[in-house]
DRENDO-1510 file (C-alpha; in Angstrom, 1 decimal, always signed):
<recs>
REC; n; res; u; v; w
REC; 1; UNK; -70.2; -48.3; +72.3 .
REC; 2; UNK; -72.5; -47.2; +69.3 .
REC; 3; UNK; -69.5; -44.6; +68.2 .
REC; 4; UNK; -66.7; -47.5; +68.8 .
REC; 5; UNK; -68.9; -49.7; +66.8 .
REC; 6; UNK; -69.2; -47.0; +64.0 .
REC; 7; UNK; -65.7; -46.5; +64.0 .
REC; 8; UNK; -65.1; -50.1; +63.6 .
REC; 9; UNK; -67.4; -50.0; +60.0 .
REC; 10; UNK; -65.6; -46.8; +59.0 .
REC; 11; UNK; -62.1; -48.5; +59.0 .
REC; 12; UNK; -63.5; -51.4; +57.1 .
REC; 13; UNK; -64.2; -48.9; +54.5 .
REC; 14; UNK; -61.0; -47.4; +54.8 .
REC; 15; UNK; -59.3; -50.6; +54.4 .
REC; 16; UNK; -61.2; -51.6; +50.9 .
REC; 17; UNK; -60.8; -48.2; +49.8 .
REC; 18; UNK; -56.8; -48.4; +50.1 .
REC; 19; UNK; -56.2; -46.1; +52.5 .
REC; 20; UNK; -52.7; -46.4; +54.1 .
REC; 21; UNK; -53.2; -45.5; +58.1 .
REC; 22; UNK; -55.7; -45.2; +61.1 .
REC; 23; UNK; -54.5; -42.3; +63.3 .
REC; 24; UNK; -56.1; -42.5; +67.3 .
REC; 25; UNK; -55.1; -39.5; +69.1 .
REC; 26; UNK; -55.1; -38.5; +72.7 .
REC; 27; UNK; -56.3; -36.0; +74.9 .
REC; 28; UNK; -57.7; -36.2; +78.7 .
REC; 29; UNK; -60.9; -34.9; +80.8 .
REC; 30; UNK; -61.7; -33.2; +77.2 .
REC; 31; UNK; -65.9; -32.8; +77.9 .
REC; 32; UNK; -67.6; -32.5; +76.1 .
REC; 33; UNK; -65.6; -33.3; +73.2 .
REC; 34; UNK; -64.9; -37.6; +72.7 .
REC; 35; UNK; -61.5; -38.8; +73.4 .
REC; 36; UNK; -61.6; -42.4; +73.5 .
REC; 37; UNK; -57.7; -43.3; +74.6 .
REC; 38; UNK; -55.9; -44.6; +71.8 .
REC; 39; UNK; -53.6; -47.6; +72.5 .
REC; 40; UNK; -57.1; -49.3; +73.7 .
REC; 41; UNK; -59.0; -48.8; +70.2 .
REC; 42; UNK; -56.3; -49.1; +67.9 .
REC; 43; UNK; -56.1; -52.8; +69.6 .
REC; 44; UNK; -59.8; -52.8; +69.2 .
REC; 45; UNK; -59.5; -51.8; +65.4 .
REC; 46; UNK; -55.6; -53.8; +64.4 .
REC; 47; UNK; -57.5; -57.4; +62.9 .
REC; 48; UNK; -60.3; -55.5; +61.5 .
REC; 49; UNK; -57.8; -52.7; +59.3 .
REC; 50; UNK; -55.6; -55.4; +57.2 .
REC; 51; UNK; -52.2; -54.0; +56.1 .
REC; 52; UNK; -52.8; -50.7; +57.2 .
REC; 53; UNK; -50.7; -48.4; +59.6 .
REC; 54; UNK; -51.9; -48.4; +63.3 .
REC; 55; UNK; -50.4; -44.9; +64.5 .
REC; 56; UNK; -51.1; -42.9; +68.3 .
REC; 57; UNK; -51.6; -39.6; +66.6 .
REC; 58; UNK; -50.7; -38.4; +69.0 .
REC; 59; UNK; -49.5; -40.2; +72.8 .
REC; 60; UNK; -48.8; -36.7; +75.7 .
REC; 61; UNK; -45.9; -37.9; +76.0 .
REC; 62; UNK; -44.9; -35.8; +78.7 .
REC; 63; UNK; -47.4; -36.8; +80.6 .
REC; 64; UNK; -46.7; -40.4; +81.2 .
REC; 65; UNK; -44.7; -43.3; +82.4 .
REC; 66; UNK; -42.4; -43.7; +79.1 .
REC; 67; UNK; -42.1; -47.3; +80.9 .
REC; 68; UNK; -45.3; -48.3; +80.6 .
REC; 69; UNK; -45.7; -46.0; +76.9 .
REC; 70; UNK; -42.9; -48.4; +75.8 .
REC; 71; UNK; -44.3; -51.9; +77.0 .
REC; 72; UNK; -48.1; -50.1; +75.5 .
REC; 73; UNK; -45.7; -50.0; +72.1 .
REC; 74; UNK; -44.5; -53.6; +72.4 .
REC; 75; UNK; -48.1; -55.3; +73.2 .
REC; 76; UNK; -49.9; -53.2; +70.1 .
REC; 77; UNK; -46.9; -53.8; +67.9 .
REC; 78; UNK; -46.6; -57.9; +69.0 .
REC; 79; UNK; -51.2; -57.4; +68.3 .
REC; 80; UNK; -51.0; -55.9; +65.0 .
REC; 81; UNK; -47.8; -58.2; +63.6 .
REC; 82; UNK; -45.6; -55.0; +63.2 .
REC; 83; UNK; -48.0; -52.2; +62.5 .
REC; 84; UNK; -47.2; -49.4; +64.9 .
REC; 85; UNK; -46.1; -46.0; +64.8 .
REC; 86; UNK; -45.5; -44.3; +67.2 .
REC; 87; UNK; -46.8; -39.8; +67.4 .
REC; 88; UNK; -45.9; -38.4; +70.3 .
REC; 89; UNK; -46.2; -34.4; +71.3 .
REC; 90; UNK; -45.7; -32.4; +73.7 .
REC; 91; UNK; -49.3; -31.4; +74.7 .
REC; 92; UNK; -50.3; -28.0; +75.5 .
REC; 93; UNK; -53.9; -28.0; +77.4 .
REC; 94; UNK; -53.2; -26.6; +81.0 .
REC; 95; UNK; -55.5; -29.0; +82.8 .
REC; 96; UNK; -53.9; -32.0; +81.0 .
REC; 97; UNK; -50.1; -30.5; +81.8 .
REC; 98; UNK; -51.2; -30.3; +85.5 .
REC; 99; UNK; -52.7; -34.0; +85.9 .
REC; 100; UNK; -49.9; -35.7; +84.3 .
REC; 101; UNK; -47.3; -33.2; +86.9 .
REC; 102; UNK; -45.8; -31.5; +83.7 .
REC; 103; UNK; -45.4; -27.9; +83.0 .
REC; 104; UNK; -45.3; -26.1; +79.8 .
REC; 105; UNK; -41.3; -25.6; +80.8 .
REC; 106; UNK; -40.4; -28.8; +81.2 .
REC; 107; UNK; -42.1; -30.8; +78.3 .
REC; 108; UNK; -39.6; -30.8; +76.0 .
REC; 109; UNK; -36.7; -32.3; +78.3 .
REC; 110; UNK; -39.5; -34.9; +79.6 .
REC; 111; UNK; -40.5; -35.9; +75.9 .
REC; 112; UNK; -36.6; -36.1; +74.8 .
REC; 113; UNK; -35.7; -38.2; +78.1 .
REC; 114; UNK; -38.6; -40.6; +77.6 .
REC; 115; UNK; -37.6; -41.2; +74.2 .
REC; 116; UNK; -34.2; -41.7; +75.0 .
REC; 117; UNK; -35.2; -44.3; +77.8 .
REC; 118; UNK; -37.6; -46.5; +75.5 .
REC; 119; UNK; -35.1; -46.9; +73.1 .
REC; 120; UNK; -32.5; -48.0; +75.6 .
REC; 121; UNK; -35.7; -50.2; +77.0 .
REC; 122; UNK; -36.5; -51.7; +73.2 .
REC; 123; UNK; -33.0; -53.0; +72.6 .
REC; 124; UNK; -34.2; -55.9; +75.0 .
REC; 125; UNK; -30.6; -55.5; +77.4 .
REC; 126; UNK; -30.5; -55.1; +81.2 .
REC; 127; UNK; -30.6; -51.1; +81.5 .
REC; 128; UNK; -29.5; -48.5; +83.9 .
REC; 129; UNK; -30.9; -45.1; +83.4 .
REC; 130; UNK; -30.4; -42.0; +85.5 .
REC; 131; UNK; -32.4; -38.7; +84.1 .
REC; 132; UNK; -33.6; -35.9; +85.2 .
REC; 133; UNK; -37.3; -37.5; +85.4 .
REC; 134; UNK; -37.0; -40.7; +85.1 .
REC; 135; UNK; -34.6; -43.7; +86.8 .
REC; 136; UNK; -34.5; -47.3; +86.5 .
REC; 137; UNK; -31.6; -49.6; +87.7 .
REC; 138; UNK; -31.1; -53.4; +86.4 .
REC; 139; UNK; -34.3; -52.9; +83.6 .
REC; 140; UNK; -35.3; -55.1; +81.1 .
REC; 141; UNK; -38.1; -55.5; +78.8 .
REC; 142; UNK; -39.6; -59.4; +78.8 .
REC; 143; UNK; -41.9; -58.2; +75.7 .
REC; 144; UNK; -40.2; -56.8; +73.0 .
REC; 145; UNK; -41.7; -55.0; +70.2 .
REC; 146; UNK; -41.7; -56.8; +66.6 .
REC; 147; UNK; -40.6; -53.8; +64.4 .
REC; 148; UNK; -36.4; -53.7; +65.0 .
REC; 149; UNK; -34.8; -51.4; +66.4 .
REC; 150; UNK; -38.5; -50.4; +67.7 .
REC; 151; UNK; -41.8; -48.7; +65.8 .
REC; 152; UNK; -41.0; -45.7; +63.7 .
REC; 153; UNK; -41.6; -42.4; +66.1 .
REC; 154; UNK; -42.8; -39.7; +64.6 .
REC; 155; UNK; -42.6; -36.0; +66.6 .
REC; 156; UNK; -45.9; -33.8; +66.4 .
REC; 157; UNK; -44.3; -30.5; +65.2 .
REC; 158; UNK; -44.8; -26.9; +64.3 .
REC; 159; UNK; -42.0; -24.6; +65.1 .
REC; 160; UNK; -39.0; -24.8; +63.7 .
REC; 161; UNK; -37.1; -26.0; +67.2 .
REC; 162; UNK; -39.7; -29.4; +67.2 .
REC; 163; UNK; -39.0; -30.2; +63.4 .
REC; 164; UNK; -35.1; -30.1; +64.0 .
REC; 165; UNK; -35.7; -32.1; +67.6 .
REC; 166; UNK; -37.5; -34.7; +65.1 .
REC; 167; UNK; -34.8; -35.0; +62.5 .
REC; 168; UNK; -32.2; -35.5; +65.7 .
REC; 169; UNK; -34.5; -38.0; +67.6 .
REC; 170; UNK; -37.1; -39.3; +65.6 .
REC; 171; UNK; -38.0; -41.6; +62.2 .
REC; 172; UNK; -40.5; -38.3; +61.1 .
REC; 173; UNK; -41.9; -35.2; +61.5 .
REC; 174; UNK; -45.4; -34.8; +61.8 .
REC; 175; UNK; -46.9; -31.5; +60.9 .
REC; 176; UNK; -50.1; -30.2; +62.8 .
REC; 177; UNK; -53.1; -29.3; +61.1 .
REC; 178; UNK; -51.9; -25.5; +62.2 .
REC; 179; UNK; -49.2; -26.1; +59.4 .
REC; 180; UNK; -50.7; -25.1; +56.1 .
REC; 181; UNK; -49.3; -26.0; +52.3 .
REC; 182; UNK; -47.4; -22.9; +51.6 .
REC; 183; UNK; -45.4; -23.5; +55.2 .
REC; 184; UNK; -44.0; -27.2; +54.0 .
REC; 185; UNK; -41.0; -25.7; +52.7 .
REC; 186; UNK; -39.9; -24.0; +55.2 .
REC; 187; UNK; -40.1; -26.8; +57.3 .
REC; 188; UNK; -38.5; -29.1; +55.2 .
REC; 189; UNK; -35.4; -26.5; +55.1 .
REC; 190; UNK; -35.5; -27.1; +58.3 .
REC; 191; UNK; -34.4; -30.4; +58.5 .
REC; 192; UNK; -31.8; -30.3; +55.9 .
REC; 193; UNK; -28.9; -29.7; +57.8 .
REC; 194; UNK; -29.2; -32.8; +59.5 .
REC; 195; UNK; -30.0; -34.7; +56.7 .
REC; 196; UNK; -33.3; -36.6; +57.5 .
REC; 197; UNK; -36.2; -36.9; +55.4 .
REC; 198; UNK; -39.6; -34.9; +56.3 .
REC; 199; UNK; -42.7; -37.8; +56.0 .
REC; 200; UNK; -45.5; -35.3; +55.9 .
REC; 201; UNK; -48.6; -36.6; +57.7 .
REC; 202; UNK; -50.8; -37.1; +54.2 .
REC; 203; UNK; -54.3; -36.6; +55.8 .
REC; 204; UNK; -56.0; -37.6; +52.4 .
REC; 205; UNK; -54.7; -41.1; +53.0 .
REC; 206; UNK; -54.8; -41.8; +56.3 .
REC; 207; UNK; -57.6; -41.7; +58.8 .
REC; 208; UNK; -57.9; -39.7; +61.9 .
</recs>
């Protein structure tokens, strides 16, 4: 509790000093390393960061429910009065892949079907969905979230297939730390064909 307590002191700084984001991300059975999970805290931390951005940086995606991910989204958006981004990934640690049923193969097709499903979830209608992981028949959302159409996603990216899967399916691309300066470019190129704009991840205003 000391280190959640910390933490809680440390965005109060953040939020004098201006700074534009708290990022929470995610990993599982990590020991000794500290995970705390991030919807949980960034609830804990939304009346004590004023204006500031509450972002999952980032949710496994893969690895869950994208049912309960999207009413998760709702609750934290509906707490922090329309605050929430949403990073999501594609995860890569073996013993997290395995718990959550995933494989490296199929990560991708479950991140881009779970998107696909909470937006269809977040427009508030009765849904149908039939996917290749995930099915729902007469579905509807009682808890919407505030932000319209739904939270801004971003997609944690580092090759050039993720940056373009961003630009198709996502509000941004957010750059791993594995991404350095001189690479930007390149993966700004990326995107231009389909004409989205890159939101680089500015780690000297936000807060991890």
């Amino acid at each position: 509790y000391e280190q959640l307590d910390d933490l809680v002191e440390i965005c109060h700084a953040a939020r004098d000093a201006g700074f534009a984001s708290v990022t929470m991300p995610q990993h599982w059975v990590s020991h000794p390393t500290t995970w705390p999970q991030p919807f949980q805290v960034l609830a804990r931390l939304a009346p004590e960061t004023g204006d500031m951005r509450l972002m999952t940086g980032i949710v496994l995606l893969p690895l869950h429910n994208p049912i309960q991910i999207a009413e998760d989204v709702a609750t934290l958006d509906q707490l922090s009065k329309g605050r929430v981004v949403l990073g999501v990934g594609i995860g890569y640690r073996e013993t997290e892949l395995e718990a959550g049923g995933a494989t490296r193969k199929d990560r991708v097709p479950r991140l881009t079907e779970s998107i696909e499903l909470m937006k269809k979830l977040w427009t508030g209608e009765e849904i149908d969905f039939v996917g290749q992981y995930w099915t729902v028949h007469n579905a509807q959302m009682g808890f919407l979230p505030l932000q319209e159409p739904h939270p801004p996603i971003w997609i944690a990216c580092q090759s050039e297939g993720a940056v373009r899967r961003s630009a198709r399916i996502a509000e941004a691309c957010y750059l791993a730390p594995q991404v350095g300066f001189d690479d930007v470019a390149a993966r700004a190129a990326w995107l231009a064909p389909v004409w989205l704009p890159v939101y680089l991840h500015a780690r000297p205003r936000s807060l991890t």
